[in-house]
C-alpha positions, -999 to 999 in steps of 0.1 A, spaced: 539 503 393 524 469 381 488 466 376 472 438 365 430 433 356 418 398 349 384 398 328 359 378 354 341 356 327 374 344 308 404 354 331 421 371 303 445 392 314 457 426 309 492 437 328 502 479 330 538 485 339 546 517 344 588 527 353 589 493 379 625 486 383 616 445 391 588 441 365 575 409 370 563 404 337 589 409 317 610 383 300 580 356 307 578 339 274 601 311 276 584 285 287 552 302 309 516 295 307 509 332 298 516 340 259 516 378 265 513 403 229 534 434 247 537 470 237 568 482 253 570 525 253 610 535 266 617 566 284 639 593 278 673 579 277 683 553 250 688 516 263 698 482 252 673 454 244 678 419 241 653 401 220 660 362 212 695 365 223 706 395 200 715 430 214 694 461 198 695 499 204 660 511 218 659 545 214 644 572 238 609 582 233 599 547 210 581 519 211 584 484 202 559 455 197 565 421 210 545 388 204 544 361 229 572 342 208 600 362 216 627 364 245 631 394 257 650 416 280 656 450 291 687 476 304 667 497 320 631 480 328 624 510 352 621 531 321 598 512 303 560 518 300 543 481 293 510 471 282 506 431 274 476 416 272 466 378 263 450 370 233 416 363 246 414 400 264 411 416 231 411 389 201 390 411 175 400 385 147 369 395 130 370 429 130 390 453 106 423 433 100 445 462 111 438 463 143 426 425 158 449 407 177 463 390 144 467 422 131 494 441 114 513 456 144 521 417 155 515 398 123 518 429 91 556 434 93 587 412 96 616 419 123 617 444 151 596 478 145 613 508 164 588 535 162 596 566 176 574 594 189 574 629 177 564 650 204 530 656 199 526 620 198 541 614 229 516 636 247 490 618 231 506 583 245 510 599 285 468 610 280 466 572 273 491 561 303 471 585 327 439 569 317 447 530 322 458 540 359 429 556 364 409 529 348 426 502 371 415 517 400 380 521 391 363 485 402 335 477 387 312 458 366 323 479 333 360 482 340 371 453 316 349 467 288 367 500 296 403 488 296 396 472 263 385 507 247 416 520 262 435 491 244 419 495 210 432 529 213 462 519 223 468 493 191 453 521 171 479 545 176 506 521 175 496 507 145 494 539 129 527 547 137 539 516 122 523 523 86 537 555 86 570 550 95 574 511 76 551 517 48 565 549 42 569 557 1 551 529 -7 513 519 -20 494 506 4 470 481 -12 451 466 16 442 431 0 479 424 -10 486 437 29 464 414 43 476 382 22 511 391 40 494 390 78 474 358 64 509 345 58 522 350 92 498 341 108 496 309 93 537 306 99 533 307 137 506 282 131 521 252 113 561 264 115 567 231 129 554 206 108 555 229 75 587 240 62 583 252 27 566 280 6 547 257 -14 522 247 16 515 283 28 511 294 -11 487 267 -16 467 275 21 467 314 4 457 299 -31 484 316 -46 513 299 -65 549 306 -45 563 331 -72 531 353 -69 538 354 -29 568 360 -32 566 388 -59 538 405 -34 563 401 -4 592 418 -23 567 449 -33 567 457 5 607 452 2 597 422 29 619 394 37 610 365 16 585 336 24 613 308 32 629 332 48 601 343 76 594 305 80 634 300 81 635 326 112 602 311 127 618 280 134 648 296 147 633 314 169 614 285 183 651 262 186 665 292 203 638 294 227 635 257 236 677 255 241 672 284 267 644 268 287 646 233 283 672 200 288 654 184 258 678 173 233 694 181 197 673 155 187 640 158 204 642 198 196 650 187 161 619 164 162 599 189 181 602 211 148 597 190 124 631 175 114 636 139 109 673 138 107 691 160 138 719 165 114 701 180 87 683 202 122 722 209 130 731 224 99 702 245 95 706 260 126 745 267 120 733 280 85 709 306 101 732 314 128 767 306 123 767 288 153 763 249 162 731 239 184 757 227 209 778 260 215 743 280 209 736 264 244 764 268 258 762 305 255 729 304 274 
């Protein structure tokens, strides 16, 4: 089952997948129009995942966030539960930080969150899956404002999850929190032409020690490294879907010399941008 709802004064777009064994949506973010945020729920039986060309365990009963950057593919898609949504169907950017579509479930934490689902959880989640089928098939001139409440709800739980099971044992101080999603957020901004700490410290008006003394309270991955990975992702991504070369990629992000592009990306990945493409 694949239901999709397009908001009829933007055309945002909100896709439901629900155990379809040729998802159509899936996997879309290499070079497609559609820059989906997806919240990917997996069934009963463990499967593999492969998210910018590494292989994970996705355990039964868990979900996993994704954000329109990554590449992504599944085992077993006809076990997978799928909401994605674009930005402009539910951007609440000025709303509590938490829960807008910069907020910490996409843009709070660093790497791939697994978060499983105790069991009174999961009951909690198939109420919610019940009630977007029923919402799809309910035309009329309310349904978009309905299927966003049903989203809120949606990143509500899922974020809860998340600072339960990531924040776990440590204190939560919201304003430090927040300086970390500011941070992201303005990495998958300027990744391209920005490459060190000293720019995004001085955006945050903090110094670079002071970031990364906050990021290392959250036992986070440090600044330079998050805008190290940034980039790498983004390389990966356009050796996969494009012909452009080592050195229009390295130009693309922000390199002037395709050698020093070359051994940054062998650096991160141990491989050489020539035999990364190779592999794809």
């Amino acid at each position: 089952m694949q239901l999709i709802h397009h908001c009829p004064k933007t055309k945002a777009k909100l896709i439901f997948t629900h155990q379809e064994s040729t998802p159509s949506y899936f996997n879309k973010n290499g070079l497609n129009e559609d820059l989906l945020l997806t919240i990917a729920l997996n069934g009963e039986q463990s499967q593999q995942i492969v998210i910018n060309g590494e292989l994970h365990q996705f355990p039964p009963y868990s979900i996993i966030p994704l954000v329109s950057a990554q590449d992504y593919s599944f085992e077993k898609p006809e076990q997978i539960t799928a909401w994605q949504y674009s930005r402009d169907f539910y951007c609440n950017v000025d709303s509590n930080f938490e829960i807008s579509c910069f907020g910490v479930l996409f843009f709070g934490f660093r790497g791939n969150q697994f978060l499983s689902l105790k069991e009174d959880c999961r009951e909690k989640f198939n109420v919610l899956k019940q009630l977007f089928i029923e919402e799809f098939q309910t035309i009329d001139t309310i349904q978009t404002d309905m299927l966003q409440m049903l989203l809120k709800r949606l990143i509500i739980l899922t974020t809860r999850l998340a600072k339960e099971q990531y924040l776990a044992g440590k204190i939560y101080e919201e304003e430090k929190f927040d300086l970390i999603r500011q941070f992201n957020i303005l990495v998958d901004k300027e990744f391209k032409n920005q490459h060190q700490v000293r720019y995004y410290a001085g955006q945050l008006h903090k110094t670079p020690k002071t970031l990364t003394r906050i990021f290392n309270g959250f036992n986070y991955s440090s600044p330079s490294v998050i805008i190290q990975d940034r980039i790498i992702m983004e390389a990966k991504r356009l050796f996969t879907y494009t012909t452009l070369s080592i050195k229009e990629i390295a130009y693309e992000l922000g390199f002037r010399d395709a050698g020093h592009f070359s051994r940054f990306f062998k650096n991160a990945t141990n491989l050489k941008p020539s035999d990364f493409r190779k592999q794809q």
